[in-house]
ROTIKOL-191498 format. One record per residue (C-alpha): chain; x, y, z. Coordinates in nm, 4 decimals. Each point is the difference from the previous one (the first is absolute). Layout:
N
{A {X Y Z}}
...
//
This chain:
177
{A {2.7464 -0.1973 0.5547}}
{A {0.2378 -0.3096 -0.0882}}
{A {-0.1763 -0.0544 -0.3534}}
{A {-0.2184 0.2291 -0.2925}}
{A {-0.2253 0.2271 0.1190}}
{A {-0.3172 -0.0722 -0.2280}}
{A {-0.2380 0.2899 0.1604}}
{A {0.0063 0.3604 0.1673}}
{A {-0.2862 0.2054 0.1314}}
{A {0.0282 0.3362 0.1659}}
{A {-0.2885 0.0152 0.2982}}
{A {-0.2704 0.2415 -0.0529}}
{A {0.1681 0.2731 0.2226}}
{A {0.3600 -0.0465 -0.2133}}
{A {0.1652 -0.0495 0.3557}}
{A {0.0285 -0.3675 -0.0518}}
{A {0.1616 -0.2308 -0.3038}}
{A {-0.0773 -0.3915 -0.0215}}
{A {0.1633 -0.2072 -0.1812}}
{A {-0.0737 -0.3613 -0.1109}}
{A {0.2994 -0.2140 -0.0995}}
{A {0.1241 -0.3978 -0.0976}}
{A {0.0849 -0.0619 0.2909}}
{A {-0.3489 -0.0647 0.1399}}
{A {-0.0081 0.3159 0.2143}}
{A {-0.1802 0.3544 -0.0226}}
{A {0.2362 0.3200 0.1756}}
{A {-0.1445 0.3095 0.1431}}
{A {0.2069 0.2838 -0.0660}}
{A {-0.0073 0.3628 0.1338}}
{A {0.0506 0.2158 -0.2947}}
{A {0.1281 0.2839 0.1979}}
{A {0.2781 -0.1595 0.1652}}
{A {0.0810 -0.2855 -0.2382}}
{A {-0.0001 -0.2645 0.2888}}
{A {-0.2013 -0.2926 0.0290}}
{A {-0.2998 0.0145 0.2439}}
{A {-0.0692 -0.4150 0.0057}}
{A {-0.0004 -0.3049 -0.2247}}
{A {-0.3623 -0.2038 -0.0773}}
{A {0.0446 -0.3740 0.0047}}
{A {-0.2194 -0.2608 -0.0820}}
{A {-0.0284 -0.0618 -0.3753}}
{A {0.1857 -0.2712 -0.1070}}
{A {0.1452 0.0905 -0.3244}}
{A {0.0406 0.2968 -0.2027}}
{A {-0.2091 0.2976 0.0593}}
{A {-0.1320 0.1224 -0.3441}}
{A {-0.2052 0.3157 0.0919}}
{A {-0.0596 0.2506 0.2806}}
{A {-0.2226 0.2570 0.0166}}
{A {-0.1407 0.2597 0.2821}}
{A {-0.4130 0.0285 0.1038}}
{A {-0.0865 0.3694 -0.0587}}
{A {0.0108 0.0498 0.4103}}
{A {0.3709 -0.1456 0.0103}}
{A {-0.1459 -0.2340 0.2628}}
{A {0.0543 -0.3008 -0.1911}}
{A {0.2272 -0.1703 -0.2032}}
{A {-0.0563 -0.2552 -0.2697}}
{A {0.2741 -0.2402 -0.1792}}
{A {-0.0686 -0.2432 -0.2326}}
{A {0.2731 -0.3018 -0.0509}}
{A {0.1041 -0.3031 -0.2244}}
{A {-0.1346 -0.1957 0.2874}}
{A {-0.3632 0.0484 -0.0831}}
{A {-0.1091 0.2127 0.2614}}
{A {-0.0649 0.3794 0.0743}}
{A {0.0731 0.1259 0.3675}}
{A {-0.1030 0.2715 0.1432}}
{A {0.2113 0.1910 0.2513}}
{A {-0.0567 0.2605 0.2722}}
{A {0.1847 0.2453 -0.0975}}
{A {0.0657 0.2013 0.3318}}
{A {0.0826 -0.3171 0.2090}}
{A {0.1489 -0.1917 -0.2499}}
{A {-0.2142 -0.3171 0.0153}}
{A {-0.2300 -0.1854 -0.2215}}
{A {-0.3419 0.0173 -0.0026}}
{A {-0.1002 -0.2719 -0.1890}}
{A {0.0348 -0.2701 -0.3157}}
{A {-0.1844 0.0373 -0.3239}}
{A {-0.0222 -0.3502 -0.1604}}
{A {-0.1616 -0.1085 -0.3459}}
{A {0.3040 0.0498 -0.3001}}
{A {0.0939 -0.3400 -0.1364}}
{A {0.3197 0.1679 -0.0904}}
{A {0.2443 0.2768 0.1230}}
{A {-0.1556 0.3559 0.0164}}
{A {0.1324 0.2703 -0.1659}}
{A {-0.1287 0.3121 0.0941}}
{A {-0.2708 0.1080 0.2500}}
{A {-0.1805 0.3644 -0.0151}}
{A {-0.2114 0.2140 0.2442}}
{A {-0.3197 0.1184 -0.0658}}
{A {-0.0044 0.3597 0.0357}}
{A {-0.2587 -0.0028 0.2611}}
{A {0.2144 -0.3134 0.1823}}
{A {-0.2555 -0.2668 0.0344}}
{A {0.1623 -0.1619 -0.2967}}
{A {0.2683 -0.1846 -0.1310}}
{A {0.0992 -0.1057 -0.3578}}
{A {0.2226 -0.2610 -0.0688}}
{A {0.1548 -0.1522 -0.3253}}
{A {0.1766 -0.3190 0.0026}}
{A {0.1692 -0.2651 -0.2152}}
{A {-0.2944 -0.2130 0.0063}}
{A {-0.1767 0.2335 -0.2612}}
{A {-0.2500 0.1579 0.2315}}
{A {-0.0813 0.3468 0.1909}}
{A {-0.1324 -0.0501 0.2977}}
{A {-0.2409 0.2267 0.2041}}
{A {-0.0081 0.0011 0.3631}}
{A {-0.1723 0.1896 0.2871}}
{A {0.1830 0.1141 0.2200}}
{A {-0.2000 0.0395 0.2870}}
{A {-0.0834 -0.4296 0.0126}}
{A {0.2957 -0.1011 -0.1643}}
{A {-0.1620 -0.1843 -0.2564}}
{A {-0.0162 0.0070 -0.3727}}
{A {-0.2906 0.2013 -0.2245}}
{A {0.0471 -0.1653 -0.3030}}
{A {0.2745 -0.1027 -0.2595}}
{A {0.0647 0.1696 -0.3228}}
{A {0.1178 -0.2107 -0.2945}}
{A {0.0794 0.0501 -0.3463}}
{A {0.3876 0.0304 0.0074}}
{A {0.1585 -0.2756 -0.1906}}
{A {0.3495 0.0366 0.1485}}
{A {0.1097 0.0849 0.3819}}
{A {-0.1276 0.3345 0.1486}}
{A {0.2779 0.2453 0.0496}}
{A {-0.1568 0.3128 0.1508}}
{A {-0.2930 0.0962 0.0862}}
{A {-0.1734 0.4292 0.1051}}
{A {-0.2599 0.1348 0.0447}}
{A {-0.0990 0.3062 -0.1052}}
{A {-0.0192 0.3537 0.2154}}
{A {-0.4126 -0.0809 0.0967}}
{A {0.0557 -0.3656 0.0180}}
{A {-0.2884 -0.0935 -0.2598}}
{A {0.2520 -0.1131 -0.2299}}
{A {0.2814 -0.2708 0.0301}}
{A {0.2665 -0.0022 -0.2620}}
{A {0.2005 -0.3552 -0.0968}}
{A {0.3513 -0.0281 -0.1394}}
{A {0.0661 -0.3755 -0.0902}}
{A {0.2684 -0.2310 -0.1999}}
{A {-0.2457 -0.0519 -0.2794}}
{A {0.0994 0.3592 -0.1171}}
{A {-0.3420 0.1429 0.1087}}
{A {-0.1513 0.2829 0.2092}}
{A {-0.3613 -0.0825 0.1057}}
{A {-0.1921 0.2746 0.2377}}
{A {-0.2475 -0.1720 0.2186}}
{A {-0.3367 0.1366 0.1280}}
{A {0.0422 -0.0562 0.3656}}
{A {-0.3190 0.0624 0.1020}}
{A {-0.1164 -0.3234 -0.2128}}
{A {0.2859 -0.1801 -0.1158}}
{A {-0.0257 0.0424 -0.3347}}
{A {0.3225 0.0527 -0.2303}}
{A {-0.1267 0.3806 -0.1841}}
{A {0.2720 -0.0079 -0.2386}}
{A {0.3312 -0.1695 -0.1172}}
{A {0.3019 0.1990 -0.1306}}
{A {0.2164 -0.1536 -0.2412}}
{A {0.3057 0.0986 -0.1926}}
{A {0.3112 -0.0974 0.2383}}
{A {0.1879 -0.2880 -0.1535}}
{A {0.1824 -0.1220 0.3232}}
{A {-0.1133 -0.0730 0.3551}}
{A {-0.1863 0.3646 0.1883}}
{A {0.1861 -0.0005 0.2916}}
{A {-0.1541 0.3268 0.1762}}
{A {-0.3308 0.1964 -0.0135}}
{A {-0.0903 0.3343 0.1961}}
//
């Protein structure tokens, strides 16, 4: 990479590393050898987040340029363009069973979207400051929220609704797992 690397994400399988970096490009790296296996073009700025589907088929990276790609993973191409964030995204998330995605962004909403249309569910709102991170959890009912406004909020996926918000941080969350 010629700038930061922002993101890394081992493939289900642990055979394979990507990373997502400034300089508007996601690497595939094989973890046994250490060598790059090919370089994923496209966005066009910084690439915030990466993150593996549970079958290591698919790729996701979210960006400062307000989209999320998706990438085939074993030819090294991209599937398609998720559009809808008024601002940069910040970190996308698989469902567990994979028909999901998650994403946070800087425009203060989570977005939802099926993955089998490539269109959004729904958007959750309540943050008051930029998404950083979003997970969900091991059976996929629940989506956690890590945001700027110094918050946690866990989401009820199946409906939308925020369940609960965790407070007691006094700076920005910058991670939840």
């Amino acid at each position: 990479h010629s700038d930061e690397v922002n993101s890394v994400a081992f493939s289900p399988d642990g055979t394979t590393l990507a990373s997502g970096s400034r300089d508007n490009t996601i690497k595939l790296w094989d973890v046994a050898t250490g060598k790059e296996k090919t370089t994923l073009t496209g966005h066009t700025d910084a690439v915030n987040s990466v993150a593996f589907s549970s079958d290591g088929a698919t790729l996701a990276s979210a960006s400062v340029d307000k989209n999320i790609r998706l990438w085939d993973v074993a030819i090294g191409t991209q599937k398609t363009i998720l559009i809808g964030h008024a601002k940069g995204v910040n970190s996308v998330s698989f469902s567990p069973d994979g028909t999901t995605l998650a994403s946070g962004s800087e425009d203060m909403t989570i977005k939802l979207w099926d993955l089998v249309t490539g269109m959004e569910m729904t958007s959750l709102t309540g943050h008051t400051k930029p998404i950083s991170s979003v997970n969900f959890s091991p059976d996929g009912a629940t989506l956690a929220s890590g945001s700027h406004d110094r918050s946690i909020k866990l989401w009820d996926v199946s409906t939308g609704k925020e369940k609960s918000c965790l407070t007691g941080h006094t700076a920005a969350v910058n991670s939840v797992s």
